[in-house]
Each structure stands twice: as structure tokens, then as C-alpha cells.
C-alpha positions in Angstrom: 43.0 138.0 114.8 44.8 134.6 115.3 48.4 134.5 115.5 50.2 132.7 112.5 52.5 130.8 114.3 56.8 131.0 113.3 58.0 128.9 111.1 61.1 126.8 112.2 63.6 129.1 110.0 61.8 132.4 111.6 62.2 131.3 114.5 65.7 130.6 114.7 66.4 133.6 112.9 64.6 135.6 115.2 66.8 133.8 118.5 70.0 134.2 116.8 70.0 137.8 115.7 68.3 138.1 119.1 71.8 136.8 121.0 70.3 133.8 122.5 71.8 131.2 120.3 71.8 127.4 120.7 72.8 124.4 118.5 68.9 123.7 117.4 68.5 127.8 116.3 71.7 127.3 114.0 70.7 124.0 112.6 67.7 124.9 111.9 69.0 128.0 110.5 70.9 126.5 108.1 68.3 123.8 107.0 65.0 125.7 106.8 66.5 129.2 105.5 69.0 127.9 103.4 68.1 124.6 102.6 71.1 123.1 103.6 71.4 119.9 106.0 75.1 119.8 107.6 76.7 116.2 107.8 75.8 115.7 111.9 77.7 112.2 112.4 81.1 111.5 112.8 81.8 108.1 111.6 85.0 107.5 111.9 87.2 107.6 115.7 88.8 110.5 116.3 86.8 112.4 114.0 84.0 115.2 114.3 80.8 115.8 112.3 81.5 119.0 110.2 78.1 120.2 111.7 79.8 120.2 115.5 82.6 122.1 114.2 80.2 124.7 112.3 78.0 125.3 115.8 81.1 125.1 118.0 82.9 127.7 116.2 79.7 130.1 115.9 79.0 129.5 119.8 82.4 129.3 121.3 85.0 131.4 118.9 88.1 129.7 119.1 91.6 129.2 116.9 91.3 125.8 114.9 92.9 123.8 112.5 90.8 121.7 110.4 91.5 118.2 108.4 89.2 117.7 106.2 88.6 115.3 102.6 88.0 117.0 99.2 84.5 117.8 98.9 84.3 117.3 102.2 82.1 121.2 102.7 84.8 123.3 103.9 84.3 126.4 101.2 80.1 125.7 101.7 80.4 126.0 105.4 82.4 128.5 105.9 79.7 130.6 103.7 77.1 129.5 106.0 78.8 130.1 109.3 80.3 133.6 107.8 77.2 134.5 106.5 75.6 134.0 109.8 77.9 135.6 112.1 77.9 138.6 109.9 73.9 138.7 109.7 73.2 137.5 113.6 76.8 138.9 115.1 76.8 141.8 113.3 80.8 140.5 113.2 84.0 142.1 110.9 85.2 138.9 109.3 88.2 138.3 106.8 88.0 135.2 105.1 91.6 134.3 103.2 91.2 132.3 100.3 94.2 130.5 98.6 93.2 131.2 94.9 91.1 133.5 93.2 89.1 130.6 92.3 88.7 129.5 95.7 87.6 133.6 96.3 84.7 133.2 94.3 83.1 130.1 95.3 82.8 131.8 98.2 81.5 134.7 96.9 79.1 132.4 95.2 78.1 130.5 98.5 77.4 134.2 99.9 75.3 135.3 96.9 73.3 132.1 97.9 73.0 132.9 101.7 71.5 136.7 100.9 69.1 135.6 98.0 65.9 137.7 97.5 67.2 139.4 101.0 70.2 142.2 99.2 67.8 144.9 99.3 66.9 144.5 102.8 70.3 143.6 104.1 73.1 144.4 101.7 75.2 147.7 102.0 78.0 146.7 99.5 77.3 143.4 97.4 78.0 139.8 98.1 80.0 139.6 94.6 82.5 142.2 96.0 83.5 142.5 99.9 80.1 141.8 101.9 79.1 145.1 104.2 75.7 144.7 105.6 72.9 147.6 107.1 73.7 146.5 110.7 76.9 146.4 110.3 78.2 142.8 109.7 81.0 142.9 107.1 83.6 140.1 105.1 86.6 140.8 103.6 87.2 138.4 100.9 91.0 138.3 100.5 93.7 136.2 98.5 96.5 135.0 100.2 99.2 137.1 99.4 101.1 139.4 101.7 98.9 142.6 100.5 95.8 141.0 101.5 96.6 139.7 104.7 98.1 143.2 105.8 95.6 145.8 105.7 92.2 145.1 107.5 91.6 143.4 111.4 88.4 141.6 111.5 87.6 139.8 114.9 87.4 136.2 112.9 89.5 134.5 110.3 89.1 132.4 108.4 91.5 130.5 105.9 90.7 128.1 103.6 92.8 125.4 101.8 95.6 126.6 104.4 98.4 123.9 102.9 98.3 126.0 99.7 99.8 129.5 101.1 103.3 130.2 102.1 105.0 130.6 104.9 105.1 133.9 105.1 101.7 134.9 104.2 100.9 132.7 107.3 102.9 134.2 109.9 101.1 138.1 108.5 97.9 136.1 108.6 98.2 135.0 112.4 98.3 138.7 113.4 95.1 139.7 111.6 92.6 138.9 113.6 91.5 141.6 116.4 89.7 142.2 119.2 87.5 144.9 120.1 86.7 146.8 123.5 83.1 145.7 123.3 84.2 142.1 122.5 87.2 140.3 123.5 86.7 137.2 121.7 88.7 136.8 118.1 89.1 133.6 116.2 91.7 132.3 113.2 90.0 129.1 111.7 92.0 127.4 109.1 90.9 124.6 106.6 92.5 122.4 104.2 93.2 118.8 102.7 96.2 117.4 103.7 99.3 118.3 100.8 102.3 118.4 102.1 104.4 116.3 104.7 106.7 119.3 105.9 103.6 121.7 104.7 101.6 124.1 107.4 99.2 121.6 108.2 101.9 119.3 109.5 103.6 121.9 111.1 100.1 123.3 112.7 99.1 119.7 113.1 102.1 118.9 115.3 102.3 121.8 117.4 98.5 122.9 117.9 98.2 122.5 121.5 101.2 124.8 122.7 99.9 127.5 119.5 96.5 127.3 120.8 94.3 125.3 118.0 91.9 123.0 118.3 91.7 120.3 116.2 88.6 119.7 113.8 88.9 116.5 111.2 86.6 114.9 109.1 86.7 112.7 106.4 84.8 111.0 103.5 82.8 109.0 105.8 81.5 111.8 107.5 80.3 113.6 104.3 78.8 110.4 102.8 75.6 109.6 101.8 74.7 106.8 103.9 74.9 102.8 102.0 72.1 101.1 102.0 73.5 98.4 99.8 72.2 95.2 100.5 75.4 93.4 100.7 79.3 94.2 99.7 79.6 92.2 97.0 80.3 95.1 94.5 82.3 97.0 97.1 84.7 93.8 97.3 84.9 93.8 93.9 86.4 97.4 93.3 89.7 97.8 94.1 92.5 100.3 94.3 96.3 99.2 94.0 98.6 101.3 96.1 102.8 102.1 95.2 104.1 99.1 96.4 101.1 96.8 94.0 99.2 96.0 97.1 95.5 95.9 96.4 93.0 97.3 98.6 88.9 96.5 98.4 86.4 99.7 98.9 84.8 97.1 101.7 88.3 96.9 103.3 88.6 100.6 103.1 84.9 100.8 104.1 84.7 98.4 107.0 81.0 98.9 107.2 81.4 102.8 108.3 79.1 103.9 104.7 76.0 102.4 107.3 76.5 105.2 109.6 77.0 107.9 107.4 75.2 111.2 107.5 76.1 113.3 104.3 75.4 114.3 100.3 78.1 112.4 98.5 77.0 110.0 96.5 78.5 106.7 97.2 79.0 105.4 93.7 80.7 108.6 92.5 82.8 107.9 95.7 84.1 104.4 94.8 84.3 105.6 91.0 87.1 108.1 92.2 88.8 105.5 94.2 88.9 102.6 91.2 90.0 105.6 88.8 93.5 106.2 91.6 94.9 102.8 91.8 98.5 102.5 91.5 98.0 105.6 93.6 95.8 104.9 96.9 98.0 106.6 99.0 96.8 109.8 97.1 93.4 108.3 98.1 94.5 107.8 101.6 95.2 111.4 101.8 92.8 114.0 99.6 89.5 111.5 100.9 90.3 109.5 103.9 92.6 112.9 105.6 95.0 109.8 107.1 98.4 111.3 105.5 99.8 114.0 103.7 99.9 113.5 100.0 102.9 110.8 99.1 103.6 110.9 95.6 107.3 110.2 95.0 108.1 109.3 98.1 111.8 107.8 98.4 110.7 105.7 102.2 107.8 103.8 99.9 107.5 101.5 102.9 107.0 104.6 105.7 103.3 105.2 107.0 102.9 107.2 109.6 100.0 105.1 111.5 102.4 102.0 111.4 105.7 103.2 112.0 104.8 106.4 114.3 104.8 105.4 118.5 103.0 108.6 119.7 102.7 109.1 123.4 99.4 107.2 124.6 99.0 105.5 121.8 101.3 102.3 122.4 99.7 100.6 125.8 102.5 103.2 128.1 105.8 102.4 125.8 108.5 105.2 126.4 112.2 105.5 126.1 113.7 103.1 128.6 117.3 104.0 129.5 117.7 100.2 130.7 117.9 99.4 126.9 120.9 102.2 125.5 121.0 104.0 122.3 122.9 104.0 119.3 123.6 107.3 118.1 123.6 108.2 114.0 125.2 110.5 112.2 125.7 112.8 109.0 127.9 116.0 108.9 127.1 116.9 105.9 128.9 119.7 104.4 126.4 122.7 102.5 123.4 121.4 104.8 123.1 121.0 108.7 124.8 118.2 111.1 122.0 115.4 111.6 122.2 113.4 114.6 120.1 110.6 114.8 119.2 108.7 118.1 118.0 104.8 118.4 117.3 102.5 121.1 117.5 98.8 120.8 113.8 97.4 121.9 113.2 93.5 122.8 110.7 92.2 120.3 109.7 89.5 122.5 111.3 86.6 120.8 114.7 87.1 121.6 115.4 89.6 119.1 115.2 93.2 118.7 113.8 95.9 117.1 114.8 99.9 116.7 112.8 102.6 117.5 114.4 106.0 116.9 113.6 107.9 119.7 115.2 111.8 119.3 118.0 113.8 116.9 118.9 117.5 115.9 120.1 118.9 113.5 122.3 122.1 113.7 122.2 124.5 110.8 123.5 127.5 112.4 126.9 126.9 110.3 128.3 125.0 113.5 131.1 122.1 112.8 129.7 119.0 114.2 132.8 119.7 116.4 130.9 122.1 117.8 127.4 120.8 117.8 128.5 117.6 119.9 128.3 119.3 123.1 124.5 119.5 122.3 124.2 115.8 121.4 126.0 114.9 124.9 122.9 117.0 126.5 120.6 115.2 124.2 121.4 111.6 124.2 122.1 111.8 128.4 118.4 110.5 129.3 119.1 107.2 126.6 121.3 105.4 128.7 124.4 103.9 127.9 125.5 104.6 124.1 126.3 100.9 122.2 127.4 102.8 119.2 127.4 105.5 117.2 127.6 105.0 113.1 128.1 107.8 110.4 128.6 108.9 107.2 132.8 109.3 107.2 133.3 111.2 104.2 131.4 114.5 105.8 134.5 117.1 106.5 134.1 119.8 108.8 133.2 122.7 106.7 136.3 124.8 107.9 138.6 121.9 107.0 136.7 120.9 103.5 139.5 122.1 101.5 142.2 119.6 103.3 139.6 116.6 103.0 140.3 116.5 106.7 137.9 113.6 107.9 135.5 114.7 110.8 135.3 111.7 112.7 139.3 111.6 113.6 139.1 115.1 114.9 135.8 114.2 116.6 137.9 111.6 118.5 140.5 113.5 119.4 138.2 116.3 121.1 135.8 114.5 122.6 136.8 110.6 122.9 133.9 109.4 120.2 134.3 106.8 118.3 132.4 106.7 115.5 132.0 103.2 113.3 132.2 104.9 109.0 130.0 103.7 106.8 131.6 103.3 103.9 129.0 105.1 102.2 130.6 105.1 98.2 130.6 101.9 98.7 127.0 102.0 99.3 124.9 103.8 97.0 121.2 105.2 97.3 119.8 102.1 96.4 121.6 99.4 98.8 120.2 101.8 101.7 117.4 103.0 101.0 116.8 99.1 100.3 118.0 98.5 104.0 115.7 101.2 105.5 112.8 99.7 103.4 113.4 96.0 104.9 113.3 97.5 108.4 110.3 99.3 107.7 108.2 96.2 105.9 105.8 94.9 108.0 106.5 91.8 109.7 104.8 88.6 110.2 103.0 90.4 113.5 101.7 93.4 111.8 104.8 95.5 113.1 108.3 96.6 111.3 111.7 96.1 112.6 112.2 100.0 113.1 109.9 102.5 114.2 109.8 106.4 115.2 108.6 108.0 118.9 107.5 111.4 118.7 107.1 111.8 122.0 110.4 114.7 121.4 110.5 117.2 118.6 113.8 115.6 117.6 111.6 112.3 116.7 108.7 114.3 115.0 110.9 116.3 112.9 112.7 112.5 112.0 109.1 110.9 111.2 108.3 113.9 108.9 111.7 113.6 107.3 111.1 110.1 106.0 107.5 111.4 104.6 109.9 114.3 102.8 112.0 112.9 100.6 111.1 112.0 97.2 112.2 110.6 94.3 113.5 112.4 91.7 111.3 112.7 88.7 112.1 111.8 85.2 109.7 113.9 82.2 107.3 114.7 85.5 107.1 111.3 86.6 109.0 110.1 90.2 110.9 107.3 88.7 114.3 107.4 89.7 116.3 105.7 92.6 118.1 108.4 94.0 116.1 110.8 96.3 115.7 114.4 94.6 118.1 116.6 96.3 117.4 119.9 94.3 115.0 121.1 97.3 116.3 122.4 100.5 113.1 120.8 101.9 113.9 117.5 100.8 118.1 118.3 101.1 117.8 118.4 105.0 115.1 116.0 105.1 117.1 113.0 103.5 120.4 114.4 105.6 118.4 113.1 108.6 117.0 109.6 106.8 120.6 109.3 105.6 122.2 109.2 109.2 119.5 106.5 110.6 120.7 104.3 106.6 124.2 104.3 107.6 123.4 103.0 111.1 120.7 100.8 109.9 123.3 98.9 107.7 126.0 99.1 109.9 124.1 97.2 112.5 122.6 94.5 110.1 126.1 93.9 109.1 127.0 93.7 112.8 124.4 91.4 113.7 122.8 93.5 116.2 119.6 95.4 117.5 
């Protein structure tokens, strides 16, 4: 009898359920069993083809955060890789959906992975939680504090992750478990990019000392590839951002459609960014993963790729002691003490530029009395202090009721002079006008005021200008007063506030 030889799907099946897995078993896997051909390029720098991150994560479990665009696959291959590991690992998986909706898509994508196989393979049914013959089994779970509670898989997996709260989060970091037989867990998260004081920042920011690797991807990664024999249309269609400046798709584009590797279809691509402008920013974010979503925002100027120095990223530049600091300040009175610190930096014609470099903010019901101990400590590695500039009608909360201002009792314990600002003089709009002139790009391609977040005093600063928004007239962010109804955005603008009233203090001063 001759021997039929395998097929290319057979075989891989037969090598991963066998334990001997490679990156050629899963990708052909996926292709020839399922049909499905994973984006394998990453286009763009900094970036990862969404197939690396599937084959990684099956190989090599390990805690991620992943940036991805809308349509961008995360749902679809999660179903493949969950699918997988259940079938081939025989693995106990939770996968955490933000919506119901989201729930069964997934569902759906499972359904797809068993077809014509539920007989063979399934002990409970894709449509409910997954339990095969072997013994792989899914949970598919809503984000709420019930589901994340009761079962301990060895993988998780969370998808849209900037949706859920807080506190279904911090349930959700504790669910995943390993086993005697297996030590090896994994918590995979997945989302666009909604909020600017959301999870994903906070994961974002703080994913190397919580132990995450970073996946991102973006629309060029998940694009069809252009093979357009010019950019003459793509010069043509054009998307206008918040501040009326128009952008072209070949701008945006830059030639990166040539390399692409994926299913969407270019076309329906630029048709969604023509159909956003007067809003590319929301472009920016939901397709091109470069920010968190910006609608409203009160800093219309602020980008965080302009006006962010992060360390490595600005040829060596570091806080230099040699140049001082100014120090900025808002007591506040319902929300905390926020202490902002800048240092003057030569912009090599004779002039200078500010780059905020560090601040706190102390919301443990201290007086900034109290709190000023801790800026001594904080500002100590700045160098000499040139001034320090603040908002003079905050009280101390404990002397509110006399109107007792805290910058002469500040002096009087601890020898600092603060400049006022004589903020009712100044409303919202003078300020936030002075902030937007020192963060409008000059004639060089840089602003007069920038943010290091080489501290977490100066990324907690950068997020705050991304925070605050406008307040919103019938729905719409109109208004020129930032909306302090939110706690988020409440202690966000306290910070921005402190760097205004040094900002115009020192234009009318004529320095830095």
C-alpha cells in the first residue's frame, strides 16, 4: 500500500498536539486548518506583526499588554490562539470579555475553530463555556467582579482591556494559576487606546516593573498591501485635525501601505479616515494606536510624541542641575497640593525653553504646610530654585474659613517665597492660551515647553495635560473652561493649572 503523504494542516496538527511545537506548525496551523493567514509584517518602528505576538504567546507564555488599531484582529486571534492551546495544550483558559457583545464574537470565532470537529472534540459546546474530551477548557467571562472571581485557569486573557474598571482589573490580575504539573501562567490583555488616565496608560507606563511585555500593532500592520500605481488619490484625501490643520492619507501613509501584509482593504481604510476630519486625532488613536483618544481635550496643542522627552529618546538629554528649576504651585482646597517642577533649558539661540521635569501631588488631606518637606526632598537633585510661582488664593484647608492665605504662612515656616499669580485676574482662557503658545510648535519643529518622564512626577504631569477636557455643551466639548465635574479631570487640571500660573508669571517676567 503506498503511503498518502500529510497534508501541511495534518501535519502541524499532529506536531503541536504532539508537544513539539514551532513557529511553521502554528502558522500553518492557522492557515491550512482554519483558513486564516495572520498579518506576518510589522510595518511600522517599534511595532510587531500580530502573527509574532500570536506564536510568541503560544510558545513562550508570558504577561502582555497589547496596543492594537480597530479591526486590527485582536478578538479573531485570540479565538485562534485560545482555540489552539485548549485543543494542542490541553490548557484551562479564561478569556474576559468587556461586553457581552464582545463575549459572543468570540464565541462565534470558537464555533468557527471546531467546525465539523464538535462531535469528535467537544464535551460542552463552543456557544456556552468550551470543555473539550482531552481536557482543554475556556471560560468565557464578562468583566464584572462575579466573573473574574470564581474560576483559575493557567492563561488569561482580556480583551478591549481600556473598557473595564478598575477594580475588576485588580480581581482579574489574581485569576490566573498555576499548576503542579505546569508552572507557567499568562494574563494577556488587548485593547485600542481610549482613555489618557485609562488602564492602558497606566499598564503602558508601568509594564516593565509589573512584568508585561509590550505587543503593538497598528493599521499598517493589518493592511492589505497598496499596489497603487502612484499617490495621486491618496494626496488628494484628506483629514482635518482640531486645530483645522489638514493632513493627506500619503502624509499619514509615507509609503508604509507597500510593505503591508494584511486583509483590510485599503479603500475602506482611507474612506474611514476622509469620513473623521475635524477629528484625526480620533484617527490618530482607534487606527494608527499613537495616542489615547482626545476628544475635548482642553491642552488642544499637547501631543505626546512632540512634547514628551522620554529617557533614550532625546540624543542623552537629562535633568542638568547646572541650569535650576522653577518650582509651581496649586494648593488647592477640596483636591490635592500640586507641585509642579521646571528647568530653564538653552534653546541654542540665546534663549530658553522649559521642560518640566518632576511634581507630586499630595492628597492624603496634608496642608501644603505639611507637604513641603516632601517638595524640599524632591526638588534637591534640580539645582538651585530661580523661583517658585503659584496660585495665591488656595487656603490651607484648616484655615479656609479665615481666608488665611497659604503662601504667608508658607513663608513664615519655611522661608519660601512664593511669586501669586493673580489668578481672578486671569481666567481659564488667558492661560490656557499661555500654555497653548508654549506648546505650538516653533519654527524648528519643537515647542517652547516640554515634559521629561524620566520620573513618575513628570509622567503623571504629561498624562495630566492629555486629561483635561473641555466641558461639553448638548454633548458637544465646546466650552472654554476645562470640565471640573470629574475627579479624574479635577486633579488632572490642578496639576496643568500650577505649570499656567508659572508659565504666565515668567512670560510676564521676561524669563526662561
Amino acid at each position: 500500500m503506498v503511503a498518502v503523504p500529510w497534508t501541511p494542516g495534518q501535519e502541524a496538527l499532529a506536531r503541536l498536539s504532539g508537544g513539539i511545537p514551532d513557529k511553521a506548525a502554528l502558522y500553518n496551523h492557522w492557515k491550512h486548518n482554519h483558513g486564516l493567514t495572520i498579518p506576518h509584517v510589522a510595518v511600522c518602528p517599534g511595532h510587531q506583526a500580530p502573527l509574532d505576538f500570536a506564536v510568541e504567546s503560544y510558545l513562550n507564555p508570558h504577561n502582555s499588554v497589547t496596543l492594537a488599531n480597530r479591526g486590527g484582529g485582536k478578538t479573531q486571534i485570540l479565538g485562534l490562539l485560545e482555540g489552539t492551546e485548549a485543543e494542542c495544550k490541553r490548557a484551562e483558559l479564561g478569556h474576559v470579555a468587556a461586553t457581552l457583545g464582545q463575549g459572543d464574537k468570540l464565541r462565534g470565532y470558537l464555533r468557527d475553530y471546531f467546525q465539523n470537529r464538535e462531535k469528535e472534540l467537544l464535551k460542552v459546546d463552543a456557544a456556552r463555556n468550551l470543555e473539550l474530551y482531552s481536557g482543554g477548557k475556556l471560560d468565557v467571562l464578562t468583566a464584572t467582579l462575579k466573573g473574574v472571581n470564581a474560576p483559575h485557569p493557567r492563561y488569561v486573557s482580556i480583551d478591549e482591556f481600556d473598557e473595564i474598571d478598575l477594580v475588576v482589573w485588580l480581581q482579574a490580575i489574581s485569576m490566573a494559576m498555576a499548576t503542579g504539573d505546569d508552572p507557567h501562567t499568562a494574563t494577556r490583555v488587548l485593547s485600542t487606546w481610549k482613555f489618557p488616565v485609562g488602564l492602558m496608560t497606566d499598564l503602558l507606563d508601568h509594564h516593565e516593573e509589573r512584568g508585561f511585555r509590550i505587543w503593538r500593532w497598528c493599521v499598517f500592520e493589518t493592511l492589505q498591501r497598496c499596489d497603487k500605481p502612484d499617490c495621486a488619490d491618496c494626496h488628494d484625501a484628506k483629514c482635518y485635525d482640531r486645530l483645522g490643520k489638514a493632513h493627506t492619507w500619503a502624509d499619514v501613509c509615507d509609503g508604509r501601505a507597500r510593505r503591508s501584509s494584511g486583509y483590510m482593504l485599503l479603500d475602506d481604510v482611507i474612506r474611514k479616515f476622509r469620513a473623521m476630519s475635524g477629528h484625526f486625532e480620533t484617527f490618530e488613536s482607534e487606527h494608527l494606536c499613537l495616542r489615547p483618544e482626545m476628544l475635548g481635550q482642553y491642552y488642544a496643542h499637547y501631543r505626546s510624541e512632540i512634547h514628551e522627552i522620554a529617557p533614550g529618546n532625546a540624543a542623552g538629554w537629562k535633568p542638568d542641575p547646572e541650569y535650576g528649576h522653577y518650582v509651581w504651585v496649586d494648593p488647592g482646597v477640596n483636591s490635592p497640593n500640586a507641585i509642579a517642577i521646571a528647568q530653564p533649558v538653552p534653546d541654542g539661540s540665546g534663549g530658553f525653553d522649559l521642560v518640566i521635569v518632576d511634581g507630586m501631588k499630595d492628597g492624603d488631606g496634608d496642608t501644603l504646610l505639611q507637604t513641603w518637606p516632601l517638595v524640599e526632598k524632591l526638588r534637591a537633585p534640580y539645582g538651585k530654585l530661580k523661583r517658585a510661582h503659584g496660585d495665591c488664593y488656595g487656603y490651607n484647608r484648616q484655615n479656609a474659613r479665615l481666608a488665611t492665605p497659604v503662601f504667608s504662612l508658607l513663608e513664615q515656616a519655611h522661608g519660601v517665597s512664593i511669586v501669586p499669580c493673580p489668578k481672578k485676574l486671569m481666567g481659564y482662557e488667558t492661560r490656557s492660551g499661555a500654555m497653548s503658545e508654549r506648546f505650538a510648535i516653533k519654527a524648528d519643529g519643537h515647542p517652547r515647553m516640554r515634559v521629561w518622564t524620566g520620573t513618575p512626577g513628570g509622567r503623571e504631569i504629561a498624562r495630566a495635560f492629555s486629561a483635561v477636557r473641555k466641558k461639553e455643551i448638548g454633548g458637544i466639548p465646546m466650552s472654554d473652561e476645562p470640565d471640573l465635574t470629574k475627579q479624574d479631570s479635577k486633579m488632572a487640571f490642578n496639576f496643568t493649572s500650577a505649570c499656567e500660573y508659572g508659565v504666565v508669571l515668567i512670560d510676564i517676567c521676561g524669563q526662561g
